[in-house]
BANU-492233 format. One line per field, with one value per atom (N, C-alpha, C, O): residue number from 1; residue in one letter; atom name; y, z, x. Coordinates in nm, 4 decimals. Each point is the difference from the previous one (the first is absolute). Layout:
// BANU-492233
num: [NUM/...]
residu: [a/...]
atome: [CA/...]
c2: [Y/...]
c3: [Z/...]
c1: [X/...]
***
This chain:
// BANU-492233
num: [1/1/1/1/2/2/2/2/3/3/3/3/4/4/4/4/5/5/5/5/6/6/6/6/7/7/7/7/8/8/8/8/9/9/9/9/10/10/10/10/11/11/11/11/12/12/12/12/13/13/13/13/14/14/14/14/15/15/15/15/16/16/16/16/17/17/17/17/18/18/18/18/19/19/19/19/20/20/20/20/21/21/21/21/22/22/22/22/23/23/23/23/24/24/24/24/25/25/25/25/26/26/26/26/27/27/27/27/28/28/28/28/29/29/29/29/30/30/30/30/31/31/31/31/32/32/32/32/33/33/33/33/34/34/34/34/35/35/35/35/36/36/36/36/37/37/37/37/38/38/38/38/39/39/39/39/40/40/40/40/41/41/41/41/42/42/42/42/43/43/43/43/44/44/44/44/45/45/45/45/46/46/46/46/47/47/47/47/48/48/48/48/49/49/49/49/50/50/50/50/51/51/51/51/52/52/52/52/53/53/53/53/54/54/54/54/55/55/55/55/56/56/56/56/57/57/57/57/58/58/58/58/59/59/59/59/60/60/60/60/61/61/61/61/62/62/62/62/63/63/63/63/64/64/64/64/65/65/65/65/66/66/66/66/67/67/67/67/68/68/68/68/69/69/69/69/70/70/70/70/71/71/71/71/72/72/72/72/73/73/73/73/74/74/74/74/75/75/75/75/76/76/76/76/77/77/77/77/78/78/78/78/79/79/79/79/80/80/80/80/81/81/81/81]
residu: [x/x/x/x/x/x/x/x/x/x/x/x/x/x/x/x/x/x/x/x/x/x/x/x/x/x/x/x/x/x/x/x/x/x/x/x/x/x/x/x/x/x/x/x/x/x/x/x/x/x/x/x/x/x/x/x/x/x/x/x/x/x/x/x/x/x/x/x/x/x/x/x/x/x/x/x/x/x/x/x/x/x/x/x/x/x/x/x/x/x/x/x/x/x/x/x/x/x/x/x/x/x/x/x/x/x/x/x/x/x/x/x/x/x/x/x/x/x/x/x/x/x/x/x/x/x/x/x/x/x/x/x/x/x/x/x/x/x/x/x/x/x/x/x/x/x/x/x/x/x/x/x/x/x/x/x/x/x/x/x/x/x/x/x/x/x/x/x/x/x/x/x/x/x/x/x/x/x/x/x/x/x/x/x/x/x/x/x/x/x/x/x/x/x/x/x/x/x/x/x/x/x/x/x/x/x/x/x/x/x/x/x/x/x/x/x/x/x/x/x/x/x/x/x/x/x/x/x/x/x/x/x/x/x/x/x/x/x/x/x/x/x/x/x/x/x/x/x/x/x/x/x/x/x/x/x/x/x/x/x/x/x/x/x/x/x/x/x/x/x/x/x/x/x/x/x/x/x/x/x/x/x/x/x/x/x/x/x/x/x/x/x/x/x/x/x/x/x/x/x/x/x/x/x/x/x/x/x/x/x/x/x/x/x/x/x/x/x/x/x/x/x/x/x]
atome: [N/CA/C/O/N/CA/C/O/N/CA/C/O/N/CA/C/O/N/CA/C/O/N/CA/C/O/N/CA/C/O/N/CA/C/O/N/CA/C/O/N/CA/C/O/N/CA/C/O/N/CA/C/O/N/CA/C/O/N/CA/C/O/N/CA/C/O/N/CA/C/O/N/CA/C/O/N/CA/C/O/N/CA/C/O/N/CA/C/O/N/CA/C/O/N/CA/C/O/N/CA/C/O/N/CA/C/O/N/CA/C/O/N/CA/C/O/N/CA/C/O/N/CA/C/O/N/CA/C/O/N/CA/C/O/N/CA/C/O/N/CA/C/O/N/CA/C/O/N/CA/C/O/N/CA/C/O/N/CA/C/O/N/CA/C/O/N/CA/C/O/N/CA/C/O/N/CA/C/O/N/CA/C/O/N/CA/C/O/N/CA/C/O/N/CA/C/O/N/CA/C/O/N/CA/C/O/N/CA/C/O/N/CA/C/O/N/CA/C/O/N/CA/C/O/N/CA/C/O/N/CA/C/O/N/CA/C/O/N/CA/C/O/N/CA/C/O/N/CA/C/O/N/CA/C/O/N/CA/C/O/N/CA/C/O/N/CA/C/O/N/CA/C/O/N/CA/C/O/N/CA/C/O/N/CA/C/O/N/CA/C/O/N/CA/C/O/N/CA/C/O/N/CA/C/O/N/CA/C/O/N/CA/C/O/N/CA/C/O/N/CA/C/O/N/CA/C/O/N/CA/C/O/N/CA/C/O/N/CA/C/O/N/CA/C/O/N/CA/C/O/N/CA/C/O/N/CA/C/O/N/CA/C/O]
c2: [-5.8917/0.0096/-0.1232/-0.0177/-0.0527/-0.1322/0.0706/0.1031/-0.2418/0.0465/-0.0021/-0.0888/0.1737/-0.0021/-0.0694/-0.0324/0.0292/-0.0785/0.0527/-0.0601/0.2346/0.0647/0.0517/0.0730/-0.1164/0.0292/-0.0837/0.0169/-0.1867/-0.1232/0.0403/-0.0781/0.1557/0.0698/0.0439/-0.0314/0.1194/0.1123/-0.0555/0.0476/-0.1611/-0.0446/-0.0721/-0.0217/-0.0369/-0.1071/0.1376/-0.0274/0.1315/0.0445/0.0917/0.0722/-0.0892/0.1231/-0.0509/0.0836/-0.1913/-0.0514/0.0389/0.0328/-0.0339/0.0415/0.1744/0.0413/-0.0037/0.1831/0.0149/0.0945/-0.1777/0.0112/-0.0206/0.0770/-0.1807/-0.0241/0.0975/0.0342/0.0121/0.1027/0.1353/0.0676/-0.0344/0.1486/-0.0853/0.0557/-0.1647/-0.0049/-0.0325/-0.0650/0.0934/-0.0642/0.1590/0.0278/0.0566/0.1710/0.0067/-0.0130/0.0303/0.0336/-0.0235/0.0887/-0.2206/-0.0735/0.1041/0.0556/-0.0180/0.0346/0.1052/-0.0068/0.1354/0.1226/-0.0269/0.0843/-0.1730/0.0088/-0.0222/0.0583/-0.1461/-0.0952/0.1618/0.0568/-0.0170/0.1078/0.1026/0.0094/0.0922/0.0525/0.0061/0.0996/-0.2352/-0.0423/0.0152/0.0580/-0.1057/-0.0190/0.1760/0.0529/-0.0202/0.2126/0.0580/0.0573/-0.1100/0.0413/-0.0633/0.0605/-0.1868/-0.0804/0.1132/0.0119/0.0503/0.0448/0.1296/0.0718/-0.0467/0.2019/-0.0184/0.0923/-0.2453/0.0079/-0.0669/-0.0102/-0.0186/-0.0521/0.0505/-0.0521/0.2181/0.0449/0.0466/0.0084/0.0102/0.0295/-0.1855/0.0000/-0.1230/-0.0974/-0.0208/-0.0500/0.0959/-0.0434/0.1386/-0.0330/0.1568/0.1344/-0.1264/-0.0150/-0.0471/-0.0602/-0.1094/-0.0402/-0.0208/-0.1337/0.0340/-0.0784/0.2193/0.0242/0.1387/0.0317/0.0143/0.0151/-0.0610/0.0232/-0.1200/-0.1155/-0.0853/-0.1065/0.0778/-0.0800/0.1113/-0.0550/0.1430/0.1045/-0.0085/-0.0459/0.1026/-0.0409/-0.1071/0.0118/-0.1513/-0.0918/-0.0138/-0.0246/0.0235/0.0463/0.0658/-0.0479/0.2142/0.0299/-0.0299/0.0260/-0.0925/-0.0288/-0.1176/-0.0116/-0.0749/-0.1149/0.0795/-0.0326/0.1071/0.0723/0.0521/-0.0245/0.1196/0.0131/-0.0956/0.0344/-0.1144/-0.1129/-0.0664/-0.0317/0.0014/-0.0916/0.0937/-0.0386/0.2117/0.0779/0.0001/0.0085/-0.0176/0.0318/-0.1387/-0.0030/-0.0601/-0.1272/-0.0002/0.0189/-0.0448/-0.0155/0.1495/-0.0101/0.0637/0.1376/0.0140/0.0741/-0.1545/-0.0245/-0.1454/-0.0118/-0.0776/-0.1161/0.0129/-0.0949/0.2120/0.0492/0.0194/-0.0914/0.2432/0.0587/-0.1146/0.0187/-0.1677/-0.0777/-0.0165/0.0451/-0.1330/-0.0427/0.0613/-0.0519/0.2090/0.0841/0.0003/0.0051/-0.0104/-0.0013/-0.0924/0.0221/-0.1886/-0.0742/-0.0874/-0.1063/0.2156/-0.0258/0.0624/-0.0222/0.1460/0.1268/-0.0527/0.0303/-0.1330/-0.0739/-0.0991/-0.0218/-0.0863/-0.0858/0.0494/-0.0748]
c3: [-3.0617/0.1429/0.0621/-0.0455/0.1179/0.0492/0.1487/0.0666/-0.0638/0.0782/0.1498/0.0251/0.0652/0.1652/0.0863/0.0165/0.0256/0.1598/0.0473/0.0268/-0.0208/0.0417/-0.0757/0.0488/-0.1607/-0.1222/-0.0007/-0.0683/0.1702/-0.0077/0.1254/0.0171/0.0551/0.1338/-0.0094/0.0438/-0.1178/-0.0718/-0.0615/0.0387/-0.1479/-0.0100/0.0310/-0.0466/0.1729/0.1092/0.0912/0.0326/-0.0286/0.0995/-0.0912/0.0495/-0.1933/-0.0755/0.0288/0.0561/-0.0865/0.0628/0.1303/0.0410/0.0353/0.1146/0.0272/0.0431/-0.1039/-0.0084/-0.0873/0.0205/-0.1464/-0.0603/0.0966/-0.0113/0.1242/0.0682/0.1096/0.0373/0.0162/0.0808/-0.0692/0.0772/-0.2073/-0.0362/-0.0266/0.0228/-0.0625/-0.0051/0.1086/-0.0294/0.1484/0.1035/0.0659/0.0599/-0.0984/0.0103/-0.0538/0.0702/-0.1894/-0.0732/0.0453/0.0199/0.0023/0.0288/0.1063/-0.0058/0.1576/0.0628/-0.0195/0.0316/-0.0977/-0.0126/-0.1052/-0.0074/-0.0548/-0.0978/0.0974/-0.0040/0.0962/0.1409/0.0687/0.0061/0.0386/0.0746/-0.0475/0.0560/-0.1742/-0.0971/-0.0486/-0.0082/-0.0225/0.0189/0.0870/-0.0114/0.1297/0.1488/-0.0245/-0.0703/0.0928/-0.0146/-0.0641/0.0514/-0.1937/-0.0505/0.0074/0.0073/-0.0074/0.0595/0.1496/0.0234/0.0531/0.0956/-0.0523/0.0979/-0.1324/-0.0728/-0.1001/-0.0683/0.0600/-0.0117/-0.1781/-0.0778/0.0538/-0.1425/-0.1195/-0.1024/0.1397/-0.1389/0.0039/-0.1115/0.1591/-0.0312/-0.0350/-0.0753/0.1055/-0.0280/-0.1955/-0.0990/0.1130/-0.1656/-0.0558/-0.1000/0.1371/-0.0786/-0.0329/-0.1153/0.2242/-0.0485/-0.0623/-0.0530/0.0539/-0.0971/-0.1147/-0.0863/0.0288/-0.1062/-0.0685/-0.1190/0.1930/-0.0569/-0.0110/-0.0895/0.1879/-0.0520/-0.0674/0.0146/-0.0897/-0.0783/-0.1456/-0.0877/0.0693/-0.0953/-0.0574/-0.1122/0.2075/-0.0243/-0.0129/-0.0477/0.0971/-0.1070/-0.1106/-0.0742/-0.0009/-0.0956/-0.1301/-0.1095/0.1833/-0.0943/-0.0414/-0.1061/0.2366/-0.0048/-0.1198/-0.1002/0.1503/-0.1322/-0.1237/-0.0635/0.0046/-0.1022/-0.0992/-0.1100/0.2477/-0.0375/0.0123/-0.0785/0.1279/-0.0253/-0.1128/-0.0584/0.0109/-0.0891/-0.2202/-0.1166/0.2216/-0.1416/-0.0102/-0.1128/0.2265/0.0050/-0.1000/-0.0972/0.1522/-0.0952/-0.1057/-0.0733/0.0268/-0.1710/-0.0604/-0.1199/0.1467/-0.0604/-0.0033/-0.0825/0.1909/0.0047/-0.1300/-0.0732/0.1178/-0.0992/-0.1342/-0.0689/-0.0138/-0.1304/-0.0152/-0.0524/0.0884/0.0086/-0.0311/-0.0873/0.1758/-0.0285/-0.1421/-0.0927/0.0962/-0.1641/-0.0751/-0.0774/0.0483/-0.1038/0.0003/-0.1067/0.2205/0.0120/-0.0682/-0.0825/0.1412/-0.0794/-0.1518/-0.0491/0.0037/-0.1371/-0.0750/-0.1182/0.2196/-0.1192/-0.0165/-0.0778/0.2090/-0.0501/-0.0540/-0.0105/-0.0502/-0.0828/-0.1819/-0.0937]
c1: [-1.5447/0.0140/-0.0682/-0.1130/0.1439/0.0020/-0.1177/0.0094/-0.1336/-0.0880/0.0632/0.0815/-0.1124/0.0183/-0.0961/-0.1176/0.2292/-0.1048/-0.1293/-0.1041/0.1447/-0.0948/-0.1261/-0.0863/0.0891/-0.1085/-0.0756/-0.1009/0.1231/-0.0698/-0.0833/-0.0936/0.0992/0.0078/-0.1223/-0.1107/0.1607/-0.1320/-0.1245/-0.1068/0.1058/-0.0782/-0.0870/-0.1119/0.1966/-0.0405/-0.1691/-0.1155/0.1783/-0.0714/-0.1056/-0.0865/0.1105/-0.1027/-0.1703/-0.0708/0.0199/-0.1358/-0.0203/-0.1114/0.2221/-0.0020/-0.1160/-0.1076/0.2279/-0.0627/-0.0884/-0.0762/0.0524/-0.1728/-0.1039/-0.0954/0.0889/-0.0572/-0.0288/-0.1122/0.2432/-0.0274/-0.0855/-0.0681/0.0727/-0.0576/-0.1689/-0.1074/0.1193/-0.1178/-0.0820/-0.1003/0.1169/-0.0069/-0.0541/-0.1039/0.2186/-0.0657/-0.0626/-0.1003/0.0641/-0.0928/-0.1186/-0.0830/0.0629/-0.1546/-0.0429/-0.1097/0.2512/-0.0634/-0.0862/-0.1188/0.1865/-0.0190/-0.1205/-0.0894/0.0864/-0.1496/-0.1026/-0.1083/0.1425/-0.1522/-0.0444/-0.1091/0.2427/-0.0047/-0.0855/-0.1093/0.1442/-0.0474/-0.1525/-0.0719/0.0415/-0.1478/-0.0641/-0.1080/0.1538/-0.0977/0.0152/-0.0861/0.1279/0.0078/-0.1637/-0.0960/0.1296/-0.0934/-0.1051/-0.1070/0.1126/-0.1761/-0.0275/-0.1202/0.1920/-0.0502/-0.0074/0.0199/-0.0260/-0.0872/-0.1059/-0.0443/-0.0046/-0.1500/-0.0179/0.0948/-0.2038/-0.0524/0.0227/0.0442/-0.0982/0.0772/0.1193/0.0515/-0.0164/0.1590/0.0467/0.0974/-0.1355/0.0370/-0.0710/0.0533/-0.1486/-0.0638/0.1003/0.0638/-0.0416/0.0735/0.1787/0.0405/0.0256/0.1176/0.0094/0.1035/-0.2170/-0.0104/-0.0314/0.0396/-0.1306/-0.0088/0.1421/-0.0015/0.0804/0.0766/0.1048/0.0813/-0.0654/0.1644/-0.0832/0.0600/-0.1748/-0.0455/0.0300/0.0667/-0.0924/0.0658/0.1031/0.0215/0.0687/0.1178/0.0804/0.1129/-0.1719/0.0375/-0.0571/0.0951/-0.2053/-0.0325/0.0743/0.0294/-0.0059/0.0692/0.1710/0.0568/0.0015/0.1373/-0.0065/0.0707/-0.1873/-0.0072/-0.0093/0.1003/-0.1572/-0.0572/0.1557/0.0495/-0.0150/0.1644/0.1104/0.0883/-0.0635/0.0536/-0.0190/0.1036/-0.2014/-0.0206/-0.0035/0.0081/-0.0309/0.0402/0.1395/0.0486/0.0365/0.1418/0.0824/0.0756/-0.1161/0.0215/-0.0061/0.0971/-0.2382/-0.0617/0.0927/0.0258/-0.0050/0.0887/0.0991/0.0534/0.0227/0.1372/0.0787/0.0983/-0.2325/0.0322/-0.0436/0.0374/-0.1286/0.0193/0.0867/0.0636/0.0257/0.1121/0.1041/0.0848/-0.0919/0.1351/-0.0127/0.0673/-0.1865/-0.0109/0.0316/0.0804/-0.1236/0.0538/0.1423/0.0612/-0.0003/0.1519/0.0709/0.0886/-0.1549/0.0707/-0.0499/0.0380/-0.1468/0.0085/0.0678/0.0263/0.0214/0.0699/0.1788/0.0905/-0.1042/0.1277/0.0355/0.1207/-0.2343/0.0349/-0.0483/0.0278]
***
């Protein structure tokens, strides 16, 4: 299928709309923050130490999901040569 006009279109404007979501995002994170900096200290040290957690353990699992997934290949493709 031979490329379209309108697919050059599309790509022309995709940076476009990365820009725009990231552009939301920031806000609703600035926003979000100023929120909770205003309900005080600890509740600011209670969310820094649990989204510090949870990246933590996402790394932890991430990085088991891997090493377990990429044994698994190997065994695969030794059992085929």
């Amino acid at each position: 299928m031979p490329p379209v006009a309108a697919d050059a279109l599309l790509s022309l404007l995709h940076p476009a709309w990365q820009a725009l979501i990231a552009m939301c995002l920031l806000i609703v994170t600035i926003l979000g923050l100023r929120r909770l900096a205003a309900r005080g200290r600890a509740r600011m040290t209670t969310a820094v130490l649990v989204t510090g957690g949870l990246i933590v353990a996402l790394t932890v699992l991430g990085t088991l999901a891997v090493s377990c997934s990429g044994s698994e290949s190997r065994h695969a493709s030794a059992n085929l040569v």
